[in-house]
Chimera marker file (.cmm) of the C-alpha trace (Angstrom):
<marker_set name="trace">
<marker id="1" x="0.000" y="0.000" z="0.000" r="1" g="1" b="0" radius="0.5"/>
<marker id="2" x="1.399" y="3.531" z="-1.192" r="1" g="1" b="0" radius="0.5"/>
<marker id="3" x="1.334" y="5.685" z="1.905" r="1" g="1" b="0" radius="0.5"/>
<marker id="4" x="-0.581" y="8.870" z="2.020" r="1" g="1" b="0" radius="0.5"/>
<marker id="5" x="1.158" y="11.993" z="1.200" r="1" g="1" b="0" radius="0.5"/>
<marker id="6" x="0.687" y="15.016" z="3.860" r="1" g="1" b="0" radius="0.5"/>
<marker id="7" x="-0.025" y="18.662" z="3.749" r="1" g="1" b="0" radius="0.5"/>
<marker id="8" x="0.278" y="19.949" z="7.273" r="1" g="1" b="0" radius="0.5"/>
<marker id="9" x="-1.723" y="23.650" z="7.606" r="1" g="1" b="0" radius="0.5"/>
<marker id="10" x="-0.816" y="25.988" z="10.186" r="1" g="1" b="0" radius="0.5"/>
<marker id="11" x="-4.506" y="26.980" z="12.162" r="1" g="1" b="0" radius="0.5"/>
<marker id="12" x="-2.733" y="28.773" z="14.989" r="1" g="1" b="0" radius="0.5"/>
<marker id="13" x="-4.529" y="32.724" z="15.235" r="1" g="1" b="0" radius="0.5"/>
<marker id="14" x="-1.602" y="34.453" z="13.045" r="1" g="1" b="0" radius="0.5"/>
<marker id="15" x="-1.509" y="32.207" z="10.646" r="1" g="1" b="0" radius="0.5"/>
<marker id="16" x="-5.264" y="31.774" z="10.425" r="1" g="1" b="0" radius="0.5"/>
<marker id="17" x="-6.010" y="34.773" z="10.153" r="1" g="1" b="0" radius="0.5"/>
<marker id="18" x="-3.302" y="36.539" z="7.633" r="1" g="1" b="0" radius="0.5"/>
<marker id="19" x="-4.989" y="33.303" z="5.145" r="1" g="1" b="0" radius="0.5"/>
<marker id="20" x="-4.618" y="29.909" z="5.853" r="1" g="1" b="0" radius="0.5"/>
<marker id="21" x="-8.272" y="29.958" z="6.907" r="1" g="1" b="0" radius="0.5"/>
<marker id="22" x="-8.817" y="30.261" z="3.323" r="1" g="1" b="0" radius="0.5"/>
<marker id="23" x="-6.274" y="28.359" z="2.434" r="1" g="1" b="0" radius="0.5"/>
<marker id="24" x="-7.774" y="24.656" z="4.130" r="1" g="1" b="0" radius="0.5"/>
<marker id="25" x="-11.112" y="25.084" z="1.596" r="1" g="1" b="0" radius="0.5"/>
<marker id="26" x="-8.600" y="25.589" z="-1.239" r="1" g="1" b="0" radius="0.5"/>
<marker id="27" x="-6.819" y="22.269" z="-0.149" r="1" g="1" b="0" radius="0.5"/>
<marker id="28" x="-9.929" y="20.641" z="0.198" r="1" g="1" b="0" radius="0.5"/>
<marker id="29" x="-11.538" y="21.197" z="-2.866" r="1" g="1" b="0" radius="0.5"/>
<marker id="30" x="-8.151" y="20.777" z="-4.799" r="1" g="1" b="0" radius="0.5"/>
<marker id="31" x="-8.100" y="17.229" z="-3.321" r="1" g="1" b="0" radius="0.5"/>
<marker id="32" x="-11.818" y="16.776" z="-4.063" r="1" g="1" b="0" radius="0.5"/>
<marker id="33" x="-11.558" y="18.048" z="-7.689" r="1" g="1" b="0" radius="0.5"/>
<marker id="34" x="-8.562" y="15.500" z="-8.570" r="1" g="1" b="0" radius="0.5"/>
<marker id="35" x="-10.267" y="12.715" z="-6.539" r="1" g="1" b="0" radius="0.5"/>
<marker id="36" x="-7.124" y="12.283" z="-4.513" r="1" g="1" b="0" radius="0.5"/>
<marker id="37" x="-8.937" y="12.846" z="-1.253" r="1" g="1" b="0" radius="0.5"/>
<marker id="38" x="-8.381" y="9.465" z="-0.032" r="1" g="1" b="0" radius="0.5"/>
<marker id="39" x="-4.576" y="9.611" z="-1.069" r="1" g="1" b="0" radius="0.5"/>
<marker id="40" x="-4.010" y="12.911" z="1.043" r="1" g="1" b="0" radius="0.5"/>
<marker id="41" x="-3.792" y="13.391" z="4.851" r="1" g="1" b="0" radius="0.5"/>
<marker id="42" x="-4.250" y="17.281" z="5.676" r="1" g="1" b="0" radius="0.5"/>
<marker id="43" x="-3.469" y="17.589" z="9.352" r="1" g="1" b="0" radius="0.5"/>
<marker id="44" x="-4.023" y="20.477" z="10.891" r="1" g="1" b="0" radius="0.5"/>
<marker id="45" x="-1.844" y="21.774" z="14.206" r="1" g="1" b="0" radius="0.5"/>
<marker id="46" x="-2.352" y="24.796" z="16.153" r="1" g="1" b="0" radius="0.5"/>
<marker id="47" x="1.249" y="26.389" z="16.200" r="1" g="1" b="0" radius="0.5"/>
<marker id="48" x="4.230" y="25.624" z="13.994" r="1" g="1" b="0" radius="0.5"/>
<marker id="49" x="6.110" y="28.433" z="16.021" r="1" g="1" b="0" radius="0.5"/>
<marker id="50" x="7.031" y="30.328" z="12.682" r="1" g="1" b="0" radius="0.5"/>
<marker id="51" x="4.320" y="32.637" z="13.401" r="1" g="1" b="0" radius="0.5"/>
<marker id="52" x="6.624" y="35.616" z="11.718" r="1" g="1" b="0" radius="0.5"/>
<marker id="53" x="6.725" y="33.760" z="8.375" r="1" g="1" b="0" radius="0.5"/>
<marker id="54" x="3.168" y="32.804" z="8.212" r="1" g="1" b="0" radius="0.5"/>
<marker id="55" x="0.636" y="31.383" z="6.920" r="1" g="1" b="0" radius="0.5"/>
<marker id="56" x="2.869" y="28.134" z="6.977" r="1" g="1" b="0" radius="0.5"/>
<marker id="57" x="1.971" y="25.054" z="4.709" r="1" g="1" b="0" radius="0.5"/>
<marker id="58" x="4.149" y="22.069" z="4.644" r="1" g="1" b="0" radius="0.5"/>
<marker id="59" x="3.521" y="19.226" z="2.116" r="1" g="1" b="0" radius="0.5"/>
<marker id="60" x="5.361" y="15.972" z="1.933" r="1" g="1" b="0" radius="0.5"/>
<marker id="61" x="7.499" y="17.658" z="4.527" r="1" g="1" b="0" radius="0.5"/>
<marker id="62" x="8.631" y="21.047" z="2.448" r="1" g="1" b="0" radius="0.5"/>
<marker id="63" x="8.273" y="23.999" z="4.162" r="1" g="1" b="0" radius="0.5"/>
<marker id="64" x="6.174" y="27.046" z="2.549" r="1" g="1" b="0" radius="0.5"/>
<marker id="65" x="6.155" y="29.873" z="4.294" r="1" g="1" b="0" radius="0.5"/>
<marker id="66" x="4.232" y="33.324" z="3.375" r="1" g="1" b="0" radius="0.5"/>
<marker id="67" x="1.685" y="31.152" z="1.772" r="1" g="1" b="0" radius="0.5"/>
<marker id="68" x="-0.941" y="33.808" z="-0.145" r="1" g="1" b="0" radius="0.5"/>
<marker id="69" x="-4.263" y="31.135" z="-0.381" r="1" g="1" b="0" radius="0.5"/>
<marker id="70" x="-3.726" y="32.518" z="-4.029" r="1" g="1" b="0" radius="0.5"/>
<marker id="71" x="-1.144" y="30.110" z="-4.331" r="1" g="1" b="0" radius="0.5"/>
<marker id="72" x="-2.102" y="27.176" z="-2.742" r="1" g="1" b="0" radius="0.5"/>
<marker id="73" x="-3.541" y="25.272" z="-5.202" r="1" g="1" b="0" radius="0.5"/>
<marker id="74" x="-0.428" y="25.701" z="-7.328" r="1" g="1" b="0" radius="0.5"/>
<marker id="75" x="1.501" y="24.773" z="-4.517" r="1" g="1" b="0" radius="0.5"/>
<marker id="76" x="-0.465" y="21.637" z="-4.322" r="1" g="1" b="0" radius="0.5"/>
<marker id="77" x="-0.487" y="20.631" z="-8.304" r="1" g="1" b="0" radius="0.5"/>
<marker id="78" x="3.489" y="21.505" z="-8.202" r="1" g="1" b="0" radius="0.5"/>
<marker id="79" x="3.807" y="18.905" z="-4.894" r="1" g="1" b="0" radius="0.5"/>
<marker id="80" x="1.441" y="16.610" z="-5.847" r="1" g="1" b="0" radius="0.5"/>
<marker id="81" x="2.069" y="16.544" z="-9.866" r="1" g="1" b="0" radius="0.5"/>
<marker id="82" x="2.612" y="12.380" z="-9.394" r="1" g="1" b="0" radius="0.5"/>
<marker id="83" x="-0.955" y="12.049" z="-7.526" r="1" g="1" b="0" radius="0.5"/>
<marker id="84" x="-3.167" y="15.013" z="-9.186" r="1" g="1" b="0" radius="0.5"/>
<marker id="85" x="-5.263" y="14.887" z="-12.183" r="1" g="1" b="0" radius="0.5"/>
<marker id="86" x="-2.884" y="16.799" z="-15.214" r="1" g="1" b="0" radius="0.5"/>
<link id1="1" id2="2" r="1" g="1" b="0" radius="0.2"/>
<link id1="2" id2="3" r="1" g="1" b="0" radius="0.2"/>
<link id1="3" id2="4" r="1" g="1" b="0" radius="0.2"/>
<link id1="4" id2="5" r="1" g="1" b="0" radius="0.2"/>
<link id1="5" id2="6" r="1" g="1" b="0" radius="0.2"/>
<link id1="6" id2="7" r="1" g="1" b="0" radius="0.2"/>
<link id1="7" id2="8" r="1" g="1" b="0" radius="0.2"/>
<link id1="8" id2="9" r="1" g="1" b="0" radius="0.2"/>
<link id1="9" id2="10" r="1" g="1" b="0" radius="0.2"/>
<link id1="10" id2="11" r="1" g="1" b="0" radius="0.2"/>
<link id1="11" id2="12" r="1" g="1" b="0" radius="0.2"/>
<link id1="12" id2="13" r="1" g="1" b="0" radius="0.2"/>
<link id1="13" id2="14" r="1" g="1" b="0" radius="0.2"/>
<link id1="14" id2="15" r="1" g="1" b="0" radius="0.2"/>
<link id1="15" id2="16" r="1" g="1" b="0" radius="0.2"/>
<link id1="16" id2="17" r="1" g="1" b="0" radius="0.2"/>
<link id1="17" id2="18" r="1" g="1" b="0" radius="0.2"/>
<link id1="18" id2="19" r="1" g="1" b="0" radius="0.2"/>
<link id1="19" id2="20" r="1" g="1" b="0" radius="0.2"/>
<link id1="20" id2="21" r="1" g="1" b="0" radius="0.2"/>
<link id1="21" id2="22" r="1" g="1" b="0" radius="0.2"/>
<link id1="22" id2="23" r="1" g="1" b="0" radius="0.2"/>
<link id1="23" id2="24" r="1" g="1" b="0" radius="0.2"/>
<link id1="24" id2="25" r="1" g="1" b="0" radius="0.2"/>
<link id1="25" id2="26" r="1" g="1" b="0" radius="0.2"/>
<link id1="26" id2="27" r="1" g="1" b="0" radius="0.2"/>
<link id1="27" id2="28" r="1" g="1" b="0" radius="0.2"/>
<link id1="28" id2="29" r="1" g="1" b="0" radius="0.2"/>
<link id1="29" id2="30" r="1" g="1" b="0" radius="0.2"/>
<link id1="30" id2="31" r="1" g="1" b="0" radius="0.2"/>
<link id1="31" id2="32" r="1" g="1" b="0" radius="0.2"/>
<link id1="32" id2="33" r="1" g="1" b="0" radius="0.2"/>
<link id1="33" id2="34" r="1" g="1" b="0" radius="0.2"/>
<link id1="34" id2="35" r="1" g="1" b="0" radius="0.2"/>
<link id1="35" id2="36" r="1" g="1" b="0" radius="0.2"/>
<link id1="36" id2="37" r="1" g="1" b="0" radius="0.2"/>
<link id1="37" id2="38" r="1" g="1" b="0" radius="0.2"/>
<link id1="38" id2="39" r="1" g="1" b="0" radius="0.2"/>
<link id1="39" id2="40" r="1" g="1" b="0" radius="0.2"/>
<link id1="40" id2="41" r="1" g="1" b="0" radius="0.2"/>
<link id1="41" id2="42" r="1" g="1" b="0" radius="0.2"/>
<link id1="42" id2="43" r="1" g="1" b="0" radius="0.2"/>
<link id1="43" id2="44" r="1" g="1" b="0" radius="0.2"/>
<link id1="44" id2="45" r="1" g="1" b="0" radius="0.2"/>
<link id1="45" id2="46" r="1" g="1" b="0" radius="0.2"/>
<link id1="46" id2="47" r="1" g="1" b="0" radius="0.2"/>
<link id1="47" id2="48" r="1" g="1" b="0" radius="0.2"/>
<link id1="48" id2="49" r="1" g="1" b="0" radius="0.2"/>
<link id1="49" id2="50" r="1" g="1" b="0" radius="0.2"/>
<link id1="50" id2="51" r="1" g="1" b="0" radius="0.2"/>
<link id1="51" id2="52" r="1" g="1" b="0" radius="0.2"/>
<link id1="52" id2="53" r="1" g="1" b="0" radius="0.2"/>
<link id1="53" id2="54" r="1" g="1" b="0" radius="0.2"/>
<link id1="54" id2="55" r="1" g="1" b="0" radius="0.2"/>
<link id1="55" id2="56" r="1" g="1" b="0" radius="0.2"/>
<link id1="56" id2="57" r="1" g="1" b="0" radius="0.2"/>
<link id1="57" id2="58" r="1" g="1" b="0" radius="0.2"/>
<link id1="58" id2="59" r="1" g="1" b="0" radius="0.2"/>
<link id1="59" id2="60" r="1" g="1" b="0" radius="0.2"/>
<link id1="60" id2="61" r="1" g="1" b="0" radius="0.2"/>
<link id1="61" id2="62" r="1" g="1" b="0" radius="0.2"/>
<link id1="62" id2="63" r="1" g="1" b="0" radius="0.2"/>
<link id1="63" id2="64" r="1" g="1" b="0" radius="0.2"/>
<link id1="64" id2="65" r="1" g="1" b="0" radius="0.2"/>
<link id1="65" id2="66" r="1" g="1" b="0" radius="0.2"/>
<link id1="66" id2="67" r="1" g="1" b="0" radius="0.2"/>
<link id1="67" id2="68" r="1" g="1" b="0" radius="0.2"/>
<link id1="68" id2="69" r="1" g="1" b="0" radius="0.2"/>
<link id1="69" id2="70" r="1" g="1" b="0" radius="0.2"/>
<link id1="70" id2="71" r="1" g="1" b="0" radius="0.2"/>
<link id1="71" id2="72" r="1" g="1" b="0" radius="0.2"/>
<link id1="72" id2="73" r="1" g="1" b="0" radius="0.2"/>
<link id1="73" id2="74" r="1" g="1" b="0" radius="0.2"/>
<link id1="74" id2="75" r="1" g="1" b="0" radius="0.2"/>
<link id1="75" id2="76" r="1" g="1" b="0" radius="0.2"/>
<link id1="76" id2="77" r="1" g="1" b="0" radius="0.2"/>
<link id1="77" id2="78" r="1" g="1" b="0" radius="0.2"/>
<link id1="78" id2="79" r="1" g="1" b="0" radius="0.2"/>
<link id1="79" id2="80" r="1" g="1" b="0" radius="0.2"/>
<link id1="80" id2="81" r="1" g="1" b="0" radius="0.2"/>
<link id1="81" id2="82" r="1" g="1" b="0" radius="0.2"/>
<link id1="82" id2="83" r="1" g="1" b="0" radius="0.2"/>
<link id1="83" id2="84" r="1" g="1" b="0" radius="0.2"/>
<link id1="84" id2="85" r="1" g="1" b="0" radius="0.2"/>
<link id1="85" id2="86" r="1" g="1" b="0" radius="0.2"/>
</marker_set>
């Protein structure tokens, strides 16, 4: 069995509120449009104690920081090219 591929979101209150509020319904729906929903594991944590370089993302453990929700779901085709719909 392959094993599920990660994107960790930052929820902790700067981060949540400078956009990765918006940014877990982008990662959602990017997972739901490519049916890879099942293949994913988005965990969220309350504080990845980078709060200065927020909103934080981290998928397949690389580091994003400054993350505009803008970007997320090209963040997610780039990381996930092998697993997304083309």
């Amino acid at each position: 069995m392959k094993p599920k591929l990660t994107v960790e979101i930052c929820m902790g209150s700067s981060c949540y509120s400078r956009g990765n509020s918006e940014s877990l319904g982008i990662i959602e729906q990017f997972c739901e449009e490519n049916d890879i929903s099942a293949e994913i594991a988005i965990k969220g944590c309350l504080c990845m104690n980078v709060c200065a370089k927020g909103p934080t993302l981290i998928i397949n453990g690389q580091t994003f920081n400054g993350v505009n929700p803008a970007c997320v779901a090209d963040l997610l085709k780039f990381n996930l090219r092998d697993t997304a719909k083309q």
